[in-house]
DRENTORKOL-3810 file (N, C-alpha, C; in nm, 4 decimals):
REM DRENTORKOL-3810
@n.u->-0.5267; n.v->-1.3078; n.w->1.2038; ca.u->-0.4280; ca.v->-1.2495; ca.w->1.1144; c.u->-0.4019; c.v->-1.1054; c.w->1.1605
@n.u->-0.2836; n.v->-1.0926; n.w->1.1686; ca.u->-0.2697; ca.v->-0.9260; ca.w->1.2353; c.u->-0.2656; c.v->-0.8315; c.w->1.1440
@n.u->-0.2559; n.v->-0.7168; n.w->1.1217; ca.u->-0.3168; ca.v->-0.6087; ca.w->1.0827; c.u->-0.1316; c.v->-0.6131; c.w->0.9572
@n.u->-0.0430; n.v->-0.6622; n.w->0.9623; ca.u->0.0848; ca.v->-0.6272; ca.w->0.8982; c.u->0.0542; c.v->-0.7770; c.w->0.7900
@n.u->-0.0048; n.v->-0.8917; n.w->0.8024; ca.u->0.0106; ca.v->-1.0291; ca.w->0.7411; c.u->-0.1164; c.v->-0.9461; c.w->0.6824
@n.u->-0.2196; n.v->-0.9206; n.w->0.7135; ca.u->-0.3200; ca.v->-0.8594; ca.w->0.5771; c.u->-0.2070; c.v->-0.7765; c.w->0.4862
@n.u->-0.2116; n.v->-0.6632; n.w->0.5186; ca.u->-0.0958; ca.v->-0.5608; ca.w->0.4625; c.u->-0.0331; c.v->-0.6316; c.w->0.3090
@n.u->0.0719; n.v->-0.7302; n.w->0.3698; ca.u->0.1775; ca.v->-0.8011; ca.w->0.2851; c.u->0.0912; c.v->-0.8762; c.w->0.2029
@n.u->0.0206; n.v->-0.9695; n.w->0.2547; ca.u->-0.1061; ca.v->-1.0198; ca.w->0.1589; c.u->-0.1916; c.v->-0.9848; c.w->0.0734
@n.u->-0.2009; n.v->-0.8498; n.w->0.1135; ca.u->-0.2684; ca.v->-0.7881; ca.w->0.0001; c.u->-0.1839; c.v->-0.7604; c.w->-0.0855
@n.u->-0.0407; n.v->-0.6848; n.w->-0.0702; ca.u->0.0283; ca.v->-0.6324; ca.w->-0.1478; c.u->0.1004; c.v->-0.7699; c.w->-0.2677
@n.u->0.1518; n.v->-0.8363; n.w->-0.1910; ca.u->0.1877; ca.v->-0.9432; ca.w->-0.2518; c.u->0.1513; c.v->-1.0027; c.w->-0.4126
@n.u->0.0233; n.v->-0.9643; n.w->-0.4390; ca.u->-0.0438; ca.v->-1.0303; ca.w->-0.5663; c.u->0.0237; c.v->-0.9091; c.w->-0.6277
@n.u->0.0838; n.v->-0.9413; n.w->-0.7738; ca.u->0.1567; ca.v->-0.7799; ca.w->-0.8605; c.u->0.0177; c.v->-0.7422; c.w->-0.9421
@n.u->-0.1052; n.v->-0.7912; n.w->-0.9317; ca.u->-0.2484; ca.v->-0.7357; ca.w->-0.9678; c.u->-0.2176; c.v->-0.6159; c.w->-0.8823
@n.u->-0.2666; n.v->-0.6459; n.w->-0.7876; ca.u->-0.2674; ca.v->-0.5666; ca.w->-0.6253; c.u->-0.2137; c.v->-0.4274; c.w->-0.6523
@n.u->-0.0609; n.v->-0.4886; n.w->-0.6278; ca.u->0.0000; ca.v->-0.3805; ca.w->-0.6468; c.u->0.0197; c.v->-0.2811; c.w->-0.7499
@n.u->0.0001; n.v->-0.3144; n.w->-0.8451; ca.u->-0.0490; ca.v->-0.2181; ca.w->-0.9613; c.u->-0.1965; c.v->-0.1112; c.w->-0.9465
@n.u->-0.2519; n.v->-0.2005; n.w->-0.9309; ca.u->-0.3668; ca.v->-0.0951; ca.w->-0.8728; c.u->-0.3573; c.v->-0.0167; c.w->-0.7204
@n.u->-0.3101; n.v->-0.0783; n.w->-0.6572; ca.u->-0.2716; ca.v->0.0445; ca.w->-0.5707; c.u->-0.1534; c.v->0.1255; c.w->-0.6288
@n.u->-0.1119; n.v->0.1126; n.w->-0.7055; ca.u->-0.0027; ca.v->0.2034; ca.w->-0.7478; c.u->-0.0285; c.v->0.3168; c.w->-0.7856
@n.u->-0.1107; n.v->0.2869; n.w->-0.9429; ca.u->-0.2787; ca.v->0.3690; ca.w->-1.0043; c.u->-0.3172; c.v->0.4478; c.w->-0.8698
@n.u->-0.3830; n.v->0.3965; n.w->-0.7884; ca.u->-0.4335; ca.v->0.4512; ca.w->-0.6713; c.u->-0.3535; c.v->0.5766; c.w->-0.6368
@n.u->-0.2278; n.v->0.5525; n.w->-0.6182; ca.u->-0.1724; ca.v->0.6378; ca.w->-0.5614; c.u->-0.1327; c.v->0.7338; c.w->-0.6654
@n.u->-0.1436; n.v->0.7087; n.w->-0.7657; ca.u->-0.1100; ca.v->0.8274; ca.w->-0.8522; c.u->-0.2362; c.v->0.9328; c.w->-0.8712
@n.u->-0.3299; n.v->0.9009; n.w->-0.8464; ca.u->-0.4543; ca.v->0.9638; ca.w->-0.8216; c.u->-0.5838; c.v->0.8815; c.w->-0.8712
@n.u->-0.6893; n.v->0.9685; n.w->-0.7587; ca.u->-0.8059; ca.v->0.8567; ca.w->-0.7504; c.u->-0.8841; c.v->0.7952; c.w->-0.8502
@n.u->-0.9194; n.v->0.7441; n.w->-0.8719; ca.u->-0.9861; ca.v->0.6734; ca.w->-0.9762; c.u->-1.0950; c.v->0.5783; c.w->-0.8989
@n.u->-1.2057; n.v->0.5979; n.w->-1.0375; ca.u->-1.3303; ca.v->0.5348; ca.w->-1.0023; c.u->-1.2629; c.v->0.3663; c.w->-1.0565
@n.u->-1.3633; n.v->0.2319; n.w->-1.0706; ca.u->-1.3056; ca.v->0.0673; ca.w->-1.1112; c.u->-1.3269; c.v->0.0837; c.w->-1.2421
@n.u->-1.3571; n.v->0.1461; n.w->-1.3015; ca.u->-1.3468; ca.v->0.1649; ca.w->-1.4383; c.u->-1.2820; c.v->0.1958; c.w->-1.4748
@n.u->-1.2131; n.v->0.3241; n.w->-1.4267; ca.u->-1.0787; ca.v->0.3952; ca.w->-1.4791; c.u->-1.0066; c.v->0.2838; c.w->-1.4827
@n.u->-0.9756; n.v->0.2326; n.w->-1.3530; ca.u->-0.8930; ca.v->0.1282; ca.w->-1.2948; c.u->-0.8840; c.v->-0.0082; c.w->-1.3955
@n.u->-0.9906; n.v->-0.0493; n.w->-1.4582; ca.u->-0.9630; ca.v->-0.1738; ca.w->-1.5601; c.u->-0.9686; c.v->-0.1197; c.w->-1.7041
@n.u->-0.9749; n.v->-0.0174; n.w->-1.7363; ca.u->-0.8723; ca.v->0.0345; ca.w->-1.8155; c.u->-0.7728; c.v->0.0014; c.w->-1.8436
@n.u->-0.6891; n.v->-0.0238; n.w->-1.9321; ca.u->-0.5646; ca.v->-0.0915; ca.w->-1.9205; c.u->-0.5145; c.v->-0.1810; c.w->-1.8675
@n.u->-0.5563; n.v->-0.2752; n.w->-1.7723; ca.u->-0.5198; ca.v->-0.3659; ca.w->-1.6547; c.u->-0.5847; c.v->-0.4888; c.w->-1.7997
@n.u->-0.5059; n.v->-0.5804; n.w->-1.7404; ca.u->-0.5393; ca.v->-0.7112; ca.w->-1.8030; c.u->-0.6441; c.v->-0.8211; c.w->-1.7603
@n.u->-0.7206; n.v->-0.7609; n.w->-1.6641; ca.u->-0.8105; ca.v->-0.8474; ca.w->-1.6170; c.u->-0.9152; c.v->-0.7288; c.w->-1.6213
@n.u->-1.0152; n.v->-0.8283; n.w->-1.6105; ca.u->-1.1992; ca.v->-0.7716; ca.w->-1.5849; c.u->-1.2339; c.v->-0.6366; c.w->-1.4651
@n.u->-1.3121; n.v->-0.5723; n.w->-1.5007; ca.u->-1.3807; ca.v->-0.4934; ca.w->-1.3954; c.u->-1.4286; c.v->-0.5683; c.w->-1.2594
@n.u->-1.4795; n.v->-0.7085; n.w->-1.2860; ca.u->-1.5104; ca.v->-0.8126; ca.w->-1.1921; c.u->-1.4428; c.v->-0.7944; c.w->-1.1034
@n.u->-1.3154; n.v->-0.8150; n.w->-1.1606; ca.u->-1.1620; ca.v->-0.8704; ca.w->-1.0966; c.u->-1.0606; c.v->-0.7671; c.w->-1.0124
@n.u->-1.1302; n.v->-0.6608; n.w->-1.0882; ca.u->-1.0389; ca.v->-0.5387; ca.w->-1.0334; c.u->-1.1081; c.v->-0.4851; c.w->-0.8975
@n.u->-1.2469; n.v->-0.5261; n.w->-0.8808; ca.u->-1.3470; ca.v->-0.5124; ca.w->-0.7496; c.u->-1.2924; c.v->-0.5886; c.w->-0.6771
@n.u->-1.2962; n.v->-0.7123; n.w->-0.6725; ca.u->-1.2656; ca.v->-0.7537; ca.w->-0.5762; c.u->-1.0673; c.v->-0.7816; c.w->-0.5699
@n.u->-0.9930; n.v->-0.7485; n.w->-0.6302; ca.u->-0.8550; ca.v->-0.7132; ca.w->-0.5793; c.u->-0.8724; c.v->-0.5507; c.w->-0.5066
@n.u->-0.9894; n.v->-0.4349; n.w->-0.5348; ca.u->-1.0047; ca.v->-0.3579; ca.w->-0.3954; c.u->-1.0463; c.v->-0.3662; c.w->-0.2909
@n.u->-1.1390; n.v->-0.4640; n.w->-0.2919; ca.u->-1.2198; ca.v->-0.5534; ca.w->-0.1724; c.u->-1.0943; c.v->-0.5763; c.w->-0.0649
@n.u->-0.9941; n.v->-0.6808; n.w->-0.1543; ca.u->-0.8517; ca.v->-0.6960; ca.w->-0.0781; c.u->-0.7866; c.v->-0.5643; c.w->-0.0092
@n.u->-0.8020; n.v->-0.4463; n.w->-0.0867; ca.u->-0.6766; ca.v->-0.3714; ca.w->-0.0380; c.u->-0.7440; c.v->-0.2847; c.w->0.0290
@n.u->-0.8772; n.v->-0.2687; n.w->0.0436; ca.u->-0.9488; ca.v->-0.1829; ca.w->0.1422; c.u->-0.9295; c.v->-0.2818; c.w->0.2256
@n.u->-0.9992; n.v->-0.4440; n.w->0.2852; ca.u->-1.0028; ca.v->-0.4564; ca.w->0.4268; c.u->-0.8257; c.v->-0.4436; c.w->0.4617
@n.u->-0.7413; n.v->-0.4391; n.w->0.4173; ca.u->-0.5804; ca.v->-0.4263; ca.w->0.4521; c.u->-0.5940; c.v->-0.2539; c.w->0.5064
@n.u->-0.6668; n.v->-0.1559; n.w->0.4647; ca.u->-0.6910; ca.v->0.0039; ca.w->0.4889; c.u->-0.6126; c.v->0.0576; c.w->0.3953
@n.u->-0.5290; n.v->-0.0320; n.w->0.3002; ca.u->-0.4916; ca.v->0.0565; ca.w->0.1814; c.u->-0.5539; c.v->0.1294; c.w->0.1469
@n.u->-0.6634; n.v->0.1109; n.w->0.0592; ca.u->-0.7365; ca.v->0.1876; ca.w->0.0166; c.u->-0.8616; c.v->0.2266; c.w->0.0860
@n.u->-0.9609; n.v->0.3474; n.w->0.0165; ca.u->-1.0424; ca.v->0.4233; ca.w->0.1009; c.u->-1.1681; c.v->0.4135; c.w->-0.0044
@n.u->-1.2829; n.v->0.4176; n.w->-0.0547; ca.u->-1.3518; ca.v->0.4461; ca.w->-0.1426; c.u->-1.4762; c.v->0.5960; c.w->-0.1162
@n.u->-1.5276; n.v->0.6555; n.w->-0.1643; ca.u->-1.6052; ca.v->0.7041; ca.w->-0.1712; c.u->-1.7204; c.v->0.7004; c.w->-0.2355
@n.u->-1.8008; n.v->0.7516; n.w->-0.2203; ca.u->-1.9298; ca.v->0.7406; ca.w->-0.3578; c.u->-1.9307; c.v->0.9075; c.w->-0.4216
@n.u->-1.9258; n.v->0.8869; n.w->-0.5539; ca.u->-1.9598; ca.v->0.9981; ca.w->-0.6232; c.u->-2.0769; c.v->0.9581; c.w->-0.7648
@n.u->-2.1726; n.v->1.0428; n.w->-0.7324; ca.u->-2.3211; ca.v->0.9135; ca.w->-0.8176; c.u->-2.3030; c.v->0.7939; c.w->-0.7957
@n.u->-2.3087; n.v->0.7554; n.w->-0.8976; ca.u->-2.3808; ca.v->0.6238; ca.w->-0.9158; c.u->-2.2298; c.v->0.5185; c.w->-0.9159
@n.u->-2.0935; n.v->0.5784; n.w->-0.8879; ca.u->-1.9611; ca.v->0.5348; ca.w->-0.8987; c.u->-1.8826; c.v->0.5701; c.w->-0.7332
@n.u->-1.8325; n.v->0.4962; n.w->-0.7447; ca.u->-1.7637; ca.v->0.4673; ca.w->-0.6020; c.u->-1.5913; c.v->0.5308; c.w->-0.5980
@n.u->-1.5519; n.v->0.5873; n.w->-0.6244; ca.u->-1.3986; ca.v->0.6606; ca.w->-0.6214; c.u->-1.2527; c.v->0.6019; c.w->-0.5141
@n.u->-1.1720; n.v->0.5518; n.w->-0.5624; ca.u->-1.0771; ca.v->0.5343; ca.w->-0.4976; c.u->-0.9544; c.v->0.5645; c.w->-0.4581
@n.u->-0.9296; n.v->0.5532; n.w->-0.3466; ca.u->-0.8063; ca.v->0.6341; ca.w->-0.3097; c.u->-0.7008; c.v->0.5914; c.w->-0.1990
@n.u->-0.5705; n.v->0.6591; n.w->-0.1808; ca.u->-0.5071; ca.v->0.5626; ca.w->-0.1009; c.u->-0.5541; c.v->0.5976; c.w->0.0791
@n.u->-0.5498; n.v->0.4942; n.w->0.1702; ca.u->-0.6200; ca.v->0.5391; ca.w->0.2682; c.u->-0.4663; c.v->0.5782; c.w->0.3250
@n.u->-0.4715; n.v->0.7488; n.w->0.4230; ca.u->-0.3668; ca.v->0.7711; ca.w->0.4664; c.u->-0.3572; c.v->0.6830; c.w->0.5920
@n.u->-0.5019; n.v->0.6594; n.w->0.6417; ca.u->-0.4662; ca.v->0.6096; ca.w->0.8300; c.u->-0.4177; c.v->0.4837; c.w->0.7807
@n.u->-0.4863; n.v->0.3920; n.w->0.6898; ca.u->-0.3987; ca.v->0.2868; ca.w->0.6811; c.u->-0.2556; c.v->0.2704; c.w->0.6557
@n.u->-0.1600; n.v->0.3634; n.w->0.5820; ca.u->-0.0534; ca.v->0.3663; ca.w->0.5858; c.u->0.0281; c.v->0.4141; c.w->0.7465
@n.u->-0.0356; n.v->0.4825; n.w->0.7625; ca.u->0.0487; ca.v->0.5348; ca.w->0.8799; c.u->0.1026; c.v->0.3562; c.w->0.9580
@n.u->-0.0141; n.v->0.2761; n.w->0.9879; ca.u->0.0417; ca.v->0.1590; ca.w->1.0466; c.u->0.1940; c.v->0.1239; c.w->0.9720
@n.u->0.2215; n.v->0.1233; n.w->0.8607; ca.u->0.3137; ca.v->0.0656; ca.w->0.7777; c.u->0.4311; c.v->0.1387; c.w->0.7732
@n.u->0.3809; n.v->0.2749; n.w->0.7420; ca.u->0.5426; ca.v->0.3629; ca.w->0.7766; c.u->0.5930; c.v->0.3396; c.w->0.9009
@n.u->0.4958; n.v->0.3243; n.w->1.0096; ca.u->0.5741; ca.v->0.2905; ca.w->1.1391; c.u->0.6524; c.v->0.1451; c.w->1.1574
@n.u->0.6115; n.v->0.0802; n.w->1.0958; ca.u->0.6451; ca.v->-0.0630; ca.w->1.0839; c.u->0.7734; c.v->-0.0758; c.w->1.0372
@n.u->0.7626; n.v->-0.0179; n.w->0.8790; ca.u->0.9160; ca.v->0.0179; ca.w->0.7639; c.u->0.9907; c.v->0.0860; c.w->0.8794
@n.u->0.9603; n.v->0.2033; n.w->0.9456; ca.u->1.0780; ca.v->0.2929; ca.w->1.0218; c.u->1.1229; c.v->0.2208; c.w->1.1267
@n.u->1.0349; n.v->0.1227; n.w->1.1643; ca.u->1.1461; ca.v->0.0321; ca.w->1.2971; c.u->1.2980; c.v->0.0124; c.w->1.2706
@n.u->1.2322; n.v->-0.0660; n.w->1.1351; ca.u->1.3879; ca.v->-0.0995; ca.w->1.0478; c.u->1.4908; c.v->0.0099; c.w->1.0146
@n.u->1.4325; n.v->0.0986; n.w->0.9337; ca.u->1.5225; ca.v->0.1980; ca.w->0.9005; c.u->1.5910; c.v->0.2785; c.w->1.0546
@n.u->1.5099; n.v->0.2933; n.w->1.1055; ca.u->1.5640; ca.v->0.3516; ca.w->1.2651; c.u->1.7064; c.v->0.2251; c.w->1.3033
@n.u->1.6777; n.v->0.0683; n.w->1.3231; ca.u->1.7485; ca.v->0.0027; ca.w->1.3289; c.u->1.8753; c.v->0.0401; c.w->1.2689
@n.u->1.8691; n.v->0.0295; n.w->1.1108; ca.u->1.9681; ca.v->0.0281; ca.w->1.0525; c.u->2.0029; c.v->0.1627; c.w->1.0592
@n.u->1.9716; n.v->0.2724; n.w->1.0528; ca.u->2.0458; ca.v->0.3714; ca.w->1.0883; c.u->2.1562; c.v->0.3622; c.w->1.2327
@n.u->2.0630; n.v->0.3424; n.w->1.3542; ca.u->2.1500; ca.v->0.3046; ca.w->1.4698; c.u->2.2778; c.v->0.1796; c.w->1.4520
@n.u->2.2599; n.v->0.0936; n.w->1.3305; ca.u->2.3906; ca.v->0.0130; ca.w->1.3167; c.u->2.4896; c.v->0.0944; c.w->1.2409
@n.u->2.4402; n.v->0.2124; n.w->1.1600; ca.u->2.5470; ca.v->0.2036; ca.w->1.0225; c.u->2.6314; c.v->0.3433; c.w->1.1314
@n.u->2.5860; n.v->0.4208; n.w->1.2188; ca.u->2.6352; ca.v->0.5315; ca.w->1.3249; c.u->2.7667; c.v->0.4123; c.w->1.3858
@n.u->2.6842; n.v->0.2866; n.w->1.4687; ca.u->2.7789; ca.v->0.2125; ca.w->1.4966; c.u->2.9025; c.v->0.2027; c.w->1.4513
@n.u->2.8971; n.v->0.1903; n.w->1.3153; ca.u->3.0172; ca.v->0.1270; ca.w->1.2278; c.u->3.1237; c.v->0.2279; c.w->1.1924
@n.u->3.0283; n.v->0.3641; n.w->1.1735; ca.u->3.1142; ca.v->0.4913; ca.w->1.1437; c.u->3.1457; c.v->0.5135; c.w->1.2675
@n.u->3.1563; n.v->0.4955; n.w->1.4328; ca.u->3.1949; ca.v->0.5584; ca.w->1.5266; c.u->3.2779; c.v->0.4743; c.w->1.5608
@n.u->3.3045; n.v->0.3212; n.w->1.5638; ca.u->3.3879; ca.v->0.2346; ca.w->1.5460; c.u->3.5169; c.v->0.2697; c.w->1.4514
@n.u->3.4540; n.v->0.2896; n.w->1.3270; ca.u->3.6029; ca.v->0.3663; ca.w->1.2320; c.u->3.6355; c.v->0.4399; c.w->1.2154
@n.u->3.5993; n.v->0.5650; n.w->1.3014; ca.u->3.6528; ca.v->0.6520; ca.w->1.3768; c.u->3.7438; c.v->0.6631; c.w->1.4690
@n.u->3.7059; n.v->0.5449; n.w->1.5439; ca.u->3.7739; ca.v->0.5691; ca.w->1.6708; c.u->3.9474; c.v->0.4974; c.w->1.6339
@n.u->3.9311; n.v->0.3389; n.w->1.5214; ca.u->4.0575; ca.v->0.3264; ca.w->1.4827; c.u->4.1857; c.v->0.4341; c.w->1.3976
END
């Protein structure tokens, strides 16, 4: 499985993505995290289990609690990925304006 099919796989579940969302709004220990969430502390471990091996996320230990956060190196793979496209589509939409220009 390549490093972009983890990625999407992880993200994919809207569990997932909610907690990395949380994540990104700032770190939080799995407690904070099932707080409000509709499923178990159980549950919310291992949907980070998921989004750490993807490098979403990063954990730390602080005591006896583990802290989470968004991992930057893991994103970097992904912004480069998203910007292929956007680079793409930028180089088409120049196309279209230099085309209706020129008529």
């Amino acid at each position: 499985m390549t490093y972009e099919d983890r990625l999407f796989a992880a993200l994919a579940d809207p569990t997932r993505r909610a907690i990395f969302e949380r994540v990104a709004g700032r770190r939080q220990s799995v407690a904070e995290l099932a707080r409000g969430m509709p499923v178990s502390q159980p549950a919310i471990s291992q949907h980070l289990k998921v989004l750490k091996e993807a490098r979403l996320v990063r954990d730390e230990p602080s005591g006896a609690r583990r802290i989470y956060s968004i991992d930057p190196e893991g994103l970097g793979p992904l912004r480069a990925w998203l910007d292929r496209f956007w680079s793409d589509q930028l180089a088409a939409f120049k196309a279209v304006v230099e085309t209706a220009d020129d008529n």
